[in-house]
C-alpha positions as CSV (number, residue, x, y, z in Angstrom):
1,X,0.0,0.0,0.0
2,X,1.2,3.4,-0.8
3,X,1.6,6.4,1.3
4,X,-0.6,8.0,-1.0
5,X,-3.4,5.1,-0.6
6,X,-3.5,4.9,3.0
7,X,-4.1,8.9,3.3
8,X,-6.4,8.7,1.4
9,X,-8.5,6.0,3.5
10,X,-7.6,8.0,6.3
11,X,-9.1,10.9,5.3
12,X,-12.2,8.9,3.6
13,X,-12.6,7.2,7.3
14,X,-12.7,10.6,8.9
15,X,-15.2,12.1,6.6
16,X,-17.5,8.9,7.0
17,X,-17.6,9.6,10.4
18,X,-18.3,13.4,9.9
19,X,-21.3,11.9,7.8
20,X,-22.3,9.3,10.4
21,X,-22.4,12.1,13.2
22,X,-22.7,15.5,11.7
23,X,-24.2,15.3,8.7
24,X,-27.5,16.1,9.5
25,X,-26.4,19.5,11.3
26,X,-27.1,22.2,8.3
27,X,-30.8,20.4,8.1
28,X,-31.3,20.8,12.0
29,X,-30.3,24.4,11.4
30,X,-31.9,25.4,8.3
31,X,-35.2,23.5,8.8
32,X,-35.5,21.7,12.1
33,X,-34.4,24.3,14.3
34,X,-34.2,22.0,17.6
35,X,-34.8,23.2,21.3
36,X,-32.5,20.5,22.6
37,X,-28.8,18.9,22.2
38,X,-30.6,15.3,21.6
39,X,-27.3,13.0,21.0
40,X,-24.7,15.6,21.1
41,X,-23.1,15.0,24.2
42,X,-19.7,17.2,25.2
43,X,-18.1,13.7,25.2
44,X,-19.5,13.3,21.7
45,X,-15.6,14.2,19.8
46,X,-13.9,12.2,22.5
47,X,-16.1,9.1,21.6
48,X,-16.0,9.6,17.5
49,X,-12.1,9.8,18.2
50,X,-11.9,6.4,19.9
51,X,-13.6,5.1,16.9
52,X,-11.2,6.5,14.8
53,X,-8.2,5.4,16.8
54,X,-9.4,1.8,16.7
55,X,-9.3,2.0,12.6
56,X,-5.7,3.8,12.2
57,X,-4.8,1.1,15.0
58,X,-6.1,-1.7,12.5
59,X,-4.5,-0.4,9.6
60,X,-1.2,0.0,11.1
61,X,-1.7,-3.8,11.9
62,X,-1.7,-3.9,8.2
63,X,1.1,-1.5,6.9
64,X,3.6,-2.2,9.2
65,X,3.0,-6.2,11.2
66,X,6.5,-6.3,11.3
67,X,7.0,-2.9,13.2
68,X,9.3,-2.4,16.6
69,X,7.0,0.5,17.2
70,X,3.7,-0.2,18.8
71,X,0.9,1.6,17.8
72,X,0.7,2.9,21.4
73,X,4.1,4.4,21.2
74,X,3.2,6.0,17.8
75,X,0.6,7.7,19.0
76,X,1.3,9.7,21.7
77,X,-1.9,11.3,23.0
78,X,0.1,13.8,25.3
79,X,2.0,14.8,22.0
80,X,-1.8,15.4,20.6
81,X,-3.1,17.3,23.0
82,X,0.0,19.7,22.8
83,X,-1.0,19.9,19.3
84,X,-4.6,20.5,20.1
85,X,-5.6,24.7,20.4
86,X,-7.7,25.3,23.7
87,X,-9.9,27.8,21.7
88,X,-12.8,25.4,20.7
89,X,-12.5,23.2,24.2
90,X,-12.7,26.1,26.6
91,X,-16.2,27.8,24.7
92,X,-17.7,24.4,24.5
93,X,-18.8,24.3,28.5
94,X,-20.2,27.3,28.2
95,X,-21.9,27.0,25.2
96,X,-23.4,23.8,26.7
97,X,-24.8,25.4,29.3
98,X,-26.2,28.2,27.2
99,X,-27.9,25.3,25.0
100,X,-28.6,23.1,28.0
101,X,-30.7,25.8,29.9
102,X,-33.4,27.7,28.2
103,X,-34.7,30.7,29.9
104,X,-38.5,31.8,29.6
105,X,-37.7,34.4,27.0
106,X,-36.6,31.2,24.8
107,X,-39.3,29.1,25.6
108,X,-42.3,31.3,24.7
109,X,-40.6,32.5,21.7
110,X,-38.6,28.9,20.9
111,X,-34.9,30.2,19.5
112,X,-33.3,28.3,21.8
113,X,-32.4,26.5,18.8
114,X,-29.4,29.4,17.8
115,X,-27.9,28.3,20.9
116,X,-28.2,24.6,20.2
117,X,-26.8,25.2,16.8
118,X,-23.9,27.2,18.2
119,X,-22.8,24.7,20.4
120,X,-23.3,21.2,17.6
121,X,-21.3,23.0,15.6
122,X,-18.1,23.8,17.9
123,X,-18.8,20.0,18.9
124,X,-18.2,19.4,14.7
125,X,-14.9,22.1,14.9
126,X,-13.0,20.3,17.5
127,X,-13.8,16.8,16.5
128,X,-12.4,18.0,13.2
129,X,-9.0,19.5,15.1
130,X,-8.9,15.7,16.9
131,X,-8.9,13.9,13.8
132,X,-7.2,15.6,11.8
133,X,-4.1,16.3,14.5
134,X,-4.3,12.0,15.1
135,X,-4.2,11.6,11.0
136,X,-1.4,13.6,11.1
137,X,0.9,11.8,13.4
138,X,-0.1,8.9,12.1
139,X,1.1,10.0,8.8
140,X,3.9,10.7,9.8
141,X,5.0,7.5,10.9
142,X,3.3,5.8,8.3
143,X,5.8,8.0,6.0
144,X,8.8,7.2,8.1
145,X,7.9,3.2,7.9
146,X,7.3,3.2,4.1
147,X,10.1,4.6,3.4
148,X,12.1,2.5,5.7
149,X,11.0,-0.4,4.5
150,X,11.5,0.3,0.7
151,X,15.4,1.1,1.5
152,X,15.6,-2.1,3.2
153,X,14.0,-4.2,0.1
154,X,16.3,-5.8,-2.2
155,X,15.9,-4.6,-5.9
156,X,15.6,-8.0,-7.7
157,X,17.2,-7.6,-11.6
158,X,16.4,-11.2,-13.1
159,X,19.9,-12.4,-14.8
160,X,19.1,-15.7,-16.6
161,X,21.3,-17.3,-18.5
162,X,22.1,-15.7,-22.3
163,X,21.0,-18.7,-24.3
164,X,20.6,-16.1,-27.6
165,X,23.5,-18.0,-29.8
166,X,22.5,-21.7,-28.3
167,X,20.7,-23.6,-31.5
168,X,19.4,-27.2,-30.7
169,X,19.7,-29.8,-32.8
170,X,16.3,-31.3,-34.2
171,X,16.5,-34.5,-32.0
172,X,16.8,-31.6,-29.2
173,X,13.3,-29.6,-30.6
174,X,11.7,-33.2,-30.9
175,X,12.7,-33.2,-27.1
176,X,10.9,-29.7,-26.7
177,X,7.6,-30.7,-27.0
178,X,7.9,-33.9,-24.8
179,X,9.4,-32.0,-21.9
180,X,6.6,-29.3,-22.5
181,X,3.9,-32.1,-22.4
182,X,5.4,-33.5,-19.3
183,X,5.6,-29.5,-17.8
184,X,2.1,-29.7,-18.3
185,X,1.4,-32.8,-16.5
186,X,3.5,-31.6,-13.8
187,X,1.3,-28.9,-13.3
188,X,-2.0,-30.2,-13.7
189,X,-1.2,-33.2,-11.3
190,X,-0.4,-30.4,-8.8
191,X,-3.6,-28.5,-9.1
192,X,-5.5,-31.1,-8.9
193,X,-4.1,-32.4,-5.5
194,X,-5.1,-29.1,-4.4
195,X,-8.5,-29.4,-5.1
196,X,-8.8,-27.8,-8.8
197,X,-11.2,-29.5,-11.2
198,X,-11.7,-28.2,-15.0
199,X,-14.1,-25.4,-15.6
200,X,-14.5,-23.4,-18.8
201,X,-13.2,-20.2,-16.9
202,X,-10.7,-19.9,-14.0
203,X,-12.3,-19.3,-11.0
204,X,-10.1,-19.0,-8.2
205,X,-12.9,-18.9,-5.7
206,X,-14.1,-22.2,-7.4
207,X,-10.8,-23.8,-7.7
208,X,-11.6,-24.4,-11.8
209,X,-9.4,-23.4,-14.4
210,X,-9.6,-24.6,-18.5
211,X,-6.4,-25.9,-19.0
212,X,-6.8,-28.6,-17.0
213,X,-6.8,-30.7,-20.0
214,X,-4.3,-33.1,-21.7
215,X,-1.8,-31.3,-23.2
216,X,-2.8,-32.2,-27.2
217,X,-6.7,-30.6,-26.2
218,X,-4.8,-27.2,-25.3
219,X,-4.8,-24.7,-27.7
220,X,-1.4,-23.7,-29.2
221,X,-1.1,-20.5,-27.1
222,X,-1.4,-21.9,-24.3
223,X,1.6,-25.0,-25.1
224,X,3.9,-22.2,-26.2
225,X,4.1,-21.0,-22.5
226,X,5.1,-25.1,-21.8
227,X,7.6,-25.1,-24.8
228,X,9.5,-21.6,-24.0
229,X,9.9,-23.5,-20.4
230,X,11.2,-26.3,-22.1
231,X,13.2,-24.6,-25.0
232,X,15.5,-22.3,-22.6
233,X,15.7,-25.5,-19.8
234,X,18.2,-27.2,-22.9
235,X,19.1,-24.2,-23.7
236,X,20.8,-22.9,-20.8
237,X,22.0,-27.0,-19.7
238,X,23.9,-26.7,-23.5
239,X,25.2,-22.9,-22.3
240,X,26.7,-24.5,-19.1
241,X,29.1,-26.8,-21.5
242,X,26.4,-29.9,-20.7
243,X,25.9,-32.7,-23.3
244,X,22.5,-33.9,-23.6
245,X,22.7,-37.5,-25.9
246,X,19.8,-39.9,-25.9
247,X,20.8,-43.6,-24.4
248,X,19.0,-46.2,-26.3
């Protein structure tokens, strides 16, 4: 997975919950106009947090199983909170209380509503500044362990052997198509220990696949995998300084 993927679910996990919690706010205002805070508790952005830290702890599971860091130590709440502005967390009390506690004016006239919209909507602000501060550190690290891990991957260059100059002799090329047939056999004897069985398509989920045929039933693109197998194997044993003769 690249760096670029997993921001991307990152962000698309933050904005599902955005949807799952606060998307209904601009019809509440607009058209509702509730008295009351119904489900928007002040521990609301706490709890939607916790949600999200339970997914970037999964998928850190995934990017990095073989990680020295915990996810524990990669997030480090204290660090967040440091991060975190106190603007939006010291108005929200207040504005609770204001939504919380109607005075008669309100009731008879109902606009206790503005203060219940004021306060949802610094409950949206500072989930927003808690998710997005936790993505962020967790990006971070993600970066760090990507980019660790490619410089510690191997760049594999295949270097088979040059067989461009070998020519086989026809008694060779009759030998060809046997060993192809017999590559074939090879590797339909293996699938079907494992459980394969023909089908007219490959279906992995099914364990079917259409080749599992004899070898003179396959059509000639599919032998010519089989015979390039074959072809380079006596190739590259002639390459080496190997005789191949026929006993009998």
């Amino acid at each position: 997975m690249t760096f670029q993927q997993i921001e991307s679910q990152c962000r698309a996990k933050a904005q599902e919950l955005f949807e799952k919690y606060f998307g209904k706010l601009n019809q509440e205002a607009a058209i509702e106009r509730p008295e009351t805070i119904g489900d928007y508790s002040p521990d609301l952005p706490k709890q939607i947090e916790a949600e999200y830290y339970a997914y970037l702890k999964t998928l850190w599971a995934e990017i990095a199983p073989n990680s020295s860091q915990s996810f524990e130590e990669i997030i480090d709440k204290k660090h967040l909170s440091d991060l975190m502005t106190d603007d939006n967390r010291e108005i929200i009390p207040p504005a609770y209380d204001a939504a919380m506690h109607r005075n008669l004016w309100e009731r008879i006239t109902k606009t206790n509503h503005k203060d219940v919209t004021y306060y949802k909507g610094l409950l949206k602000r500072y989930t927003e500044d808690l998710l997005t501060a936790l993505r962020c550190d967790f990006m971070e690290d993600a970066r760090k362990t990507l980019n660790s891990s490619n410089m510690n991957k191997k760049t594999y260059i295949p270097n088979p052997i040059d067989t461009t100059n070998v020519e086989l002799s026809e008694e060779l090329l009759d030998l060809v198509e046997l060993l192809a047939e017999n590559t074939h056999d090879n590797w339909a004897e293996g699938r079907f220990a494992e459980g394969w069985t023909y089908g007219p398509v490959r279906n992995d989920e099914l364990k079917q696949h259409p080749c599992l045929i004899p070898y003179n039933e396959l059509p000639d693109s599919e032998k010519e995998y089989d015979r390039v197998t074959s072809m380079e194997t006596l190739k590259a044993i002639r390459k080496l300084g190997w005789i191949i003769k026929k006993i009998n």
